[in-house]
Wavefront OBJ file of the C-alpha trace (Angstrom):
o trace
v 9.595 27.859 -3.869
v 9.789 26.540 -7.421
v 11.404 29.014 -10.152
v 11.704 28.342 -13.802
v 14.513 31.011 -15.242
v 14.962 32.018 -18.276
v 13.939 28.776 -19.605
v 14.759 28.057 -23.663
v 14.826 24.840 -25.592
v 15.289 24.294 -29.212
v 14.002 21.100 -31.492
v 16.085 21.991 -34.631
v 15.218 24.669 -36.049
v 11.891 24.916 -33.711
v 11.988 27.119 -30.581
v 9.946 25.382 -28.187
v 10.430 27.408 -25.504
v 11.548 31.476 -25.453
v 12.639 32.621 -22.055
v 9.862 31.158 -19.977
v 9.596 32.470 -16.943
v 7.853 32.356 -13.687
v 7.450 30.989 -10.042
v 5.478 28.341 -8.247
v 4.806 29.010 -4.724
v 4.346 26.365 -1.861
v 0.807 26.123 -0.428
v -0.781 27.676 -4.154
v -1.815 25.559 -6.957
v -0.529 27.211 -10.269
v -2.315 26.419 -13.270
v -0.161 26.093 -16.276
v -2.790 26.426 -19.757
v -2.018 27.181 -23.193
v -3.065 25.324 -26.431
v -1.608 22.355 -27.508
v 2.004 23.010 -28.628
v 2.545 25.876 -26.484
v 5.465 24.115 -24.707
v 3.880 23.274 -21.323
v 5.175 19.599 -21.640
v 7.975 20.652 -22.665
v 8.691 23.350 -19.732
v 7.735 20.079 -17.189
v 10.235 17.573 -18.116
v 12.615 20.142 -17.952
v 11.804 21.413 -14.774
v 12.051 17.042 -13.758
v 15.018 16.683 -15.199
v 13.705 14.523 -18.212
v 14.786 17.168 -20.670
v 17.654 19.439 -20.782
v 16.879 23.162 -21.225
v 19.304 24.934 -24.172
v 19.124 27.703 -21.910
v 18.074 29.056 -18.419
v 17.316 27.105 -14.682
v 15.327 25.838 -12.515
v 15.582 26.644 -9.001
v 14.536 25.248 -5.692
v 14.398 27.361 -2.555
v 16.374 29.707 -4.653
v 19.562 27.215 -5.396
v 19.469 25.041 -8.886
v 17.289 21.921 -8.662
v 19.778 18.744 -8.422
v 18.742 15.146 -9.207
v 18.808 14.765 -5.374
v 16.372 17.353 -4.882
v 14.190 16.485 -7.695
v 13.665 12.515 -6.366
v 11.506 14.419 -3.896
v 9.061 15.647 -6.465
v 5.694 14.218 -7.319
v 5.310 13.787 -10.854
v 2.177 12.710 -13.132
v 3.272 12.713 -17.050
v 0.726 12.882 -19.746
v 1.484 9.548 -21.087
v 0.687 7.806 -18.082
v 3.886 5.266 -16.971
v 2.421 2.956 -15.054
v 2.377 -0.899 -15.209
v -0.217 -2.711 -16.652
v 0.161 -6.141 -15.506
v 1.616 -5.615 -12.105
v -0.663 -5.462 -8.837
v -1.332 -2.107 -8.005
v -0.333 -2.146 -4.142
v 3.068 -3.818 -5.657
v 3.586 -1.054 -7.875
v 2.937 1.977 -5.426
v 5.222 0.323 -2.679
v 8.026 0.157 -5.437
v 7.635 3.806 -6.597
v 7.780 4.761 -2.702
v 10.720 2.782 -2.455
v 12.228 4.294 -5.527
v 11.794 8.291 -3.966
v 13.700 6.585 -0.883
v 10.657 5.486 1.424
v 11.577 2.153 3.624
v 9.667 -0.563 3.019
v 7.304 -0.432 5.990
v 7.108 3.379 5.072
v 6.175 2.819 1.243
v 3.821 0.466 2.500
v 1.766 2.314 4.882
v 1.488 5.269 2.791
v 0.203 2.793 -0.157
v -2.689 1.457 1.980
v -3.741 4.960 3.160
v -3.537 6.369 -0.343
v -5.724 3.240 -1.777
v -8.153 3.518 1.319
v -8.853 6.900 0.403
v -9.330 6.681 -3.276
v -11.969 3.965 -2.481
v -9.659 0.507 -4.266
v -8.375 -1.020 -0.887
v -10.089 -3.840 -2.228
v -8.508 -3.882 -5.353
v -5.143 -3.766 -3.829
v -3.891 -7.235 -5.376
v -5.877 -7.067 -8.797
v -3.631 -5.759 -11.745
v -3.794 -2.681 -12.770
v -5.254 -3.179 -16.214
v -7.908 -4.867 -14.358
v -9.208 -1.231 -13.304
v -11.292 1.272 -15.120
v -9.246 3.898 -16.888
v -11.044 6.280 -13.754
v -9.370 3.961 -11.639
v -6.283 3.750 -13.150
v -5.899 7.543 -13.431
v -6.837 7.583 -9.225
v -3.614 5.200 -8.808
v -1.430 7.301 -11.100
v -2.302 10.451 -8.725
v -1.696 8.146 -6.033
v 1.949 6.904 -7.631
v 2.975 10.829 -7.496
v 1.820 11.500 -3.938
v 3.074 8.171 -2.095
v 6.193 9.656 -1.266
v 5.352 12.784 0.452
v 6.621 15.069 -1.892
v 8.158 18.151 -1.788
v 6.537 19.820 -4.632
v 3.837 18.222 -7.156
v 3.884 18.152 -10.979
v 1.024 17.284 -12.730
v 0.309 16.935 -16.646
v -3.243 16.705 -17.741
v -4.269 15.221 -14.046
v -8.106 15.187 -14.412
v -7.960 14.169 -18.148
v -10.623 11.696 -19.419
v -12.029 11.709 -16.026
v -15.943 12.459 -14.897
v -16.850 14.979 -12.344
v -17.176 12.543 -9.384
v -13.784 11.218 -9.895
v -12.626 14.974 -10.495
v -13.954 15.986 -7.432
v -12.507 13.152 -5.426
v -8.963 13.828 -6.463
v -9.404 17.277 -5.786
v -10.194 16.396 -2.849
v -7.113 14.115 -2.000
v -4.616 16.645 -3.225
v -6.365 19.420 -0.752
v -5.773 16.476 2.052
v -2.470 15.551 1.101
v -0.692 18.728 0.060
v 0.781 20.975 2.752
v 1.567 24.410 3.156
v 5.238 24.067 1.968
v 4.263 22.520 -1.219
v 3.921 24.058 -4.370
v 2.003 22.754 -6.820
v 2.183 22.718 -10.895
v -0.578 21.100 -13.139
v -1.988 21.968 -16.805
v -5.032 21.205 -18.175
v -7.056 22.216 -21.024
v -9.694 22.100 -18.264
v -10.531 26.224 -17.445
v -13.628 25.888 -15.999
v -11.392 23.288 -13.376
v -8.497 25.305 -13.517
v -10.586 28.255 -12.529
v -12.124 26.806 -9.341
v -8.834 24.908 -8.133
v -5.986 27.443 -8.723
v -4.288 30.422 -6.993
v -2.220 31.449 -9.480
v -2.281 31.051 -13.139
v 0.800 31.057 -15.884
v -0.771 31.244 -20.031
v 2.056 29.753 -22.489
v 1.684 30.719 -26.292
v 3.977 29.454 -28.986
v 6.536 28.872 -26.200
v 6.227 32.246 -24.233
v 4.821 33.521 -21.232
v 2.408 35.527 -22.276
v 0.406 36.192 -18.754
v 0.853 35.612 -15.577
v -0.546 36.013 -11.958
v -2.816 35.334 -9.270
v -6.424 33.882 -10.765
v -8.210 36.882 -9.242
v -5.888 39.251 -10.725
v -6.036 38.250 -14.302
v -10.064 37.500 -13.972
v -10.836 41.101 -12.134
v -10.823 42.605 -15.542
v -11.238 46.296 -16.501
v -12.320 47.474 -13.249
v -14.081 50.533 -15.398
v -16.258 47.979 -16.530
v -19.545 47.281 -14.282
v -22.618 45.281 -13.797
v -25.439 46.478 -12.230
v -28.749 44.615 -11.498
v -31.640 45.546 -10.223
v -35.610 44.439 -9.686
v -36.621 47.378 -12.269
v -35.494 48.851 -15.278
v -32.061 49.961 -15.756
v -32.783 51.780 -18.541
v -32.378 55.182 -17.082
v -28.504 54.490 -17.332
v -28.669 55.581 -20.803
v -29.277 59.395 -19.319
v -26.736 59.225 -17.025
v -23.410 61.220 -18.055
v -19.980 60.305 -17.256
v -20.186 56.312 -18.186
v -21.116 54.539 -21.782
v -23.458 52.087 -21.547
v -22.721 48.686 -23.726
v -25.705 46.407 -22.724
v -29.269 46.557 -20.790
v -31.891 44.078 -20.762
v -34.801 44.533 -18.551
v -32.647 44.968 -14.915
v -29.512 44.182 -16.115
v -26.987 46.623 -17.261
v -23.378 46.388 -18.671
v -21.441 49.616 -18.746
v -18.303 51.592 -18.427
v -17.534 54.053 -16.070
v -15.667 56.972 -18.022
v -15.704 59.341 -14.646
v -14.721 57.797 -11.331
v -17.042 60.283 -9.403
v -20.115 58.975 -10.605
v -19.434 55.438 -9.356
v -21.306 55.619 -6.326
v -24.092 58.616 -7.632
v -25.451 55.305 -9.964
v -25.290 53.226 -6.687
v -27.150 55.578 -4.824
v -29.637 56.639 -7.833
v -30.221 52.710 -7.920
v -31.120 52.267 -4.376
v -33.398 55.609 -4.339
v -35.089 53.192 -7.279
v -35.790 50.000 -5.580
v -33.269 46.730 -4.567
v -30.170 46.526 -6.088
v -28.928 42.508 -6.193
v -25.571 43.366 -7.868
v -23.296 46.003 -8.410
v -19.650 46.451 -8.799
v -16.705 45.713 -11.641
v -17.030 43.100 -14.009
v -15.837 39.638 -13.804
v -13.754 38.236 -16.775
v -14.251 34.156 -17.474
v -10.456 32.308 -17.544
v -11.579 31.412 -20.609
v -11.646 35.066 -22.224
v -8.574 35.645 -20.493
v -7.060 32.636 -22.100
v -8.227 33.809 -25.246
v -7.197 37.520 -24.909
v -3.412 36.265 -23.894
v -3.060 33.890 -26.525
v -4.552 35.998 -29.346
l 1 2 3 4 5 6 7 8 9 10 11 12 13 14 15 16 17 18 19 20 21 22 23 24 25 26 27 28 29 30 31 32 33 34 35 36 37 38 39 40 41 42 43 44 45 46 47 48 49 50 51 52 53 54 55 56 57 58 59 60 61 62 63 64 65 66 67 68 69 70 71 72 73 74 75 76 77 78 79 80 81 82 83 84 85 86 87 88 89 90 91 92 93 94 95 96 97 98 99 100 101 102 103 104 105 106 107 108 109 110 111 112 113 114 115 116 117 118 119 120 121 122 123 124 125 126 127 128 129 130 131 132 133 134 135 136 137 138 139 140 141 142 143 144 145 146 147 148 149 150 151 152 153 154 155 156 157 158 159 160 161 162 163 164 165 166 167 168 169 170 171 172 173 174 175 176 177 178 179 180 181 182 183 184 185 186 187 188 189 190 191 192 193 194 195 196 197 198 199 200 201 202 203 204 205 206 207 208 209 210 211 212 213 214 215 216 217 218 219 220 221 222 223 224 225 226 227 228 229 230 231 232 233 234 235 236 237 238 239 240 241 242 243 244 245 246 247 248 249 250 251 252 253 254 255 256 257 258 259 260 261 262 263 264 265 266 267 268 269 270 271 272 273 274 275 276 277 278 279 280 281 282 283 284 285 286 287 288 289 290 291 292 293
């Protein structure tokens, strides 16, 4: 497992980050959001040894994260590092080789990695020759050629359209194991949403919430949705709840009395179909907005 500790860093007279703190677990992908600013850049390169943190660690399996360990890690930065002019099947087999990987190794894993993302073909064309789409694929493909113990990502999915979205989603489900956690931001919440386990919300350099996805999107489970073929007005004489919305079948309301819970089921029923009922659902996106208010 991953765990940032306690993690502060200071730019002058600017506290970037304030005692972040929280966990990454293998086989989960974590979603790491806040607005831009909030330190999630800064928190990465830390955690890859890039920066240096004025305070706090990052730990590995439970023991700190050493430079040996951390050659083991996948790692996609924002600005993406690759190299223009240089073939792409050149360049992958060198970053393989630079996590370690013999040459026969780096190879292999290079051809399987281009077969998949569709540019075998383009294996000996420069990379500026590519589409930025493209390019982004071999960047993903640069942090996963190495079999890596843990994956990093920083704006993965930026600039890119759904197909190509979907088809490195679809690599890292292929390629990522059950031992390996995973880290990636985006200001994507709609992606972040369907993709992650967990999710950690940074605001001006704090943690501000953190959790499983379905945790923080359950909401206030006094809070329910009914809908039904019929009217729902009738919920407006019902006593014990306080009802904030109905249109036509659909009703929004809270549930002030536990005990009535299941009398509105059954009352709905006795009434005709009912095609939903239970607690509301809160979008990532009003969570997001909530936490970082």
């Amino acid at each position: 497992m991953l765990r940032v500790a306690g993690l502060t860093r200071r730019f002058g007279d600017h506290l970037a980050l304030d005692d972040v703190t929280f966990d990454v677990v293998p086989g989960r992908m974590t979603g790491f959001v806040g607005a831009n600013g909030a330190g999630k850049t800064t928190t990465m390169r830390i955690i890859l040894g890039v920066l240096a943190a004025n305070a706090g660690q990052v730990l590995w399996n439970g023991e700190l994260l050493t430079q040996e360990v951390r050659r083991d890690v996948g790692y996609m930065p924002e600005e993406r590092g690759l190299y223009p002019k240089m073939k792409i099947r050149d360049q992958l087999v060198f970053f393989g080789r630079l996590h370690g990987l013999s040459p026969e190794r780096a190879l292999e894993r290079t051809d399987k990695l281009l077969e998949r993302l569709g540019l075998a073909e383009r294996a000996t064309d420069a990379l500026e020759t590519l589409s930025l789409g493209n390019q982004q694929r071999v960047q993903i493909a640069a942090a996963l050629v190495h079999e890596p113990i843990a994956l990093v990502l920083d704006e993965p999915f930026s600039g890119l359209d759904p197909l190509a979205v979907d088809a490195m989603v679809d690599l890292l489900r292929e390629e990522v194991t059950s031992e390996v956690p995973v880290l990636f931001s985006s200001h994507q919440l709609d992606l972040v949403e369907r993709l992650c386990d967990d999710l950690v919300v940074l605001s001006r350099g704090k943690v501000v919430a953190a959790g499983s996805v379905a945790e923080l999107s359950a909401g206030s489970t006094s809070t329910y949705r009914l809908v039904v073929d019929g009217d729902a007005g009738w919920l407006r004489d019902v006593r014990g709840i306080e009802v904030r919305d109905v249109a036509g079948g659909t009703a929004l309301f809270d549930v002030l009395d536990a005990a009535v819970e299941q009398k509105i089921l059954q009352e709905a029923l006795s009434r005709g179909p009912v095609r939903q009922f239970g607690p509301e659902r809160v979008a990532l996106s009003d969570v997001f907005r909530e936490a970082t208010r």
